[in-house]
C-alpha positions in Angstrom: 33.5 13.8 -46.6 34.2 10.4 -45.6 35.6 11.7 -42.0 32.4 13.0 -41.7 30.1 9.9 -42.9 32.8 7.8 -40.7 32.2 10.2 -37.8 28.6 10.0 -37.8 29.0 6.2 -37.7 30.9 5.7 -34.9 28.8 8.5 -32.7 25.7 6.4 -33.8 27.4 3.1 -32.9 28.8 4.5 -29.5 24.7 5.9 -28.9 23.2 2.2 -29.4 26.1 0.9 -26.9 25.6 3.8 -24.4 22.9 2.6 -21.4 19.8 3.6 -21.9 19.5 5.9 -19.1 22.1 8.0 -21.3 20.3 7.8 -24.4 16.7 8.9 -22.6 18.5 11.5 -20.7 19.9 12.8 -24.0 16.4 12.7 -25.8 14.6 14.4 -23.4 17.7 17.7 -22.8 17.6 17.8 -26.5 13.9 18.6 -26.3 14.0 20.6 -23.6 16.8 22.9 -25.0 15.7 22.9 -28.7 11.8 22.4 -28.9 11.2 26.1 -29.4 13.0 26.1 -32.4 11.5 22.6 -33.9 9.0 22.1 -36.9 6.2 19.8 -36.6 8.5 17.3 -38.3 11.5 18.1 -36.1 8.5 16.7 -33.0 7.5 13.8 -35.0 11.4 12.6 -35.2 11.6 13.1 -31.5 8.5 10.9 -30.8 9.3 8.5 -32.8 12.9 8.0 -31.2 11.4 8.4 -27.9 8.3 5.9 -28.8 11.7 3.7 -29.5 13.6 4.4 -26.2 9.9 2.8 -24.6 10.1 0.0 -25.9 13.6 -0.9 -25.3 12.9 0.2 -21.6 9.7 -1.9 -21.6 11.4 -4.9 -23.4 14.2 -4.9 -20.8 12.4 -3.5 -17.7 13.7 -6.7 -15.2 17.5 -5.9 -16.3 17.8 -2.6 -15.1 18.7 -1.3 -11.5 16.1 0.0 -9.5 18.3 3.6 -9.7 18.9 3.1 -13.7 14.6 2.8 -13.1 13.7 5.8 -10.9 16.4 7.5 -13.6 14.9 6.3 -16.7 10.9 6.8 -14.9 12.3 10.5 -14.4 13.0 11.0 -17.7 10.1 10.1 -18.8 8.2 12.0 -16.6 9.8 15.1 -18.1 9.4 14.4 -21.5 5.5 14.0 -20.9 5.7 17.1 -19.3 6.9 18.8 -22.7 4.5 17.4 -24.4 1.4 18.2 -22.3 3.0 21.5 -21.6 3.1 21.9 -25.9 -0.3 20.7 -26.1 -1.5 23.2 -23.9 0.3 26.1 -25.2 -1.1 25.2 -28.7 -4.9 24.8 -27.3 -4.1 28.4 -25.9 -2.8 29.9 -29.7 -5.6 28.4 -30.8 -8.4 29.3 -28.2 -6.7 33.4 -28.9 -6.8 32.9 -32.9 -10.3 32.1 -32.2 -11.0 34.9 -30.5 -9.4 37.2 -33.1 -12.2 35.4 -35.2 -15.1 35.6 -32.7 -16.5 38.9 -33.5 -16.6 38.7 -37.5 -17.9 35.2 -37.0 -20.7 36.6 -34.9 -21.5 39.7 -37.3 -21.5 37.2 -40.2 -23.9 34.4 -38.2 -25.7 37.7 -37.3 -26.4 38.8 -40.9 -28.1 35.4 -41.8 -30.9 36.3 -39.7 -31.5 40.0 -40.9 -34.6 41.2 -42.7 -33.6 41.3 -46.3 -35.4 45.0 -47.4 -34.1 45.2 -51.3 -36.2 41.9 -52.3 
């Protein structure tokens, strides 16, 4: 167990040390080869990690080359791309739900409105 805990430590070491246009790079495959599978709390890690990865690039913006830049701005651009592409495919699960819905919804708004003969 301690291998593994000892591991785990030195991967996490070598990611902080690793240039940030790694890091990114490895955020943003991760999504794009696991986001399928992910919870709404597996998305909420990656944002928060990413959210993270911004800030570092934003804090060090004037250090980097303007290749680790178009790199890094690459990145990003994918991992928005995800996210809008998410976004839209839950507005369309939702917008089809709906529609499921539509025609009891209807028949029940429908009723409210009918002459009540038994009273």
């Amino acid at each position: 167990m301690k291998f593994f805990i000892g591991i785990a430590l030195l991967l996490f070491i070598a990611s902080c040390t690793a240039p940030l246009t790694n890091r990114i790079e490895e955020c943003v495959n991760d999504v794009e080869t696991n986001h399928e599978e992910w919870s709404q709390e597996d998305w909420n890690i990656s944002q928060e990690e990413y959210k993270k990865l911004l800030k570092e690039y934003d804090e060090n913006y004037d250090s980097y080359t303007q290749e680790e830049k178009a790199a890094i701005d690459r990145a990003i651009g994918r991992y928005n791309g995800m996210i809008l592409k998410r976004g839209i495919e839950e507005f369309e699960n939702s917008i089809e739900e709906f529609g499921k819905r539509l025609p009891s919804l209807i028949e029940g708004f429908g009723s409210a409105f009918e002459d009540n003969d038994s009273e």
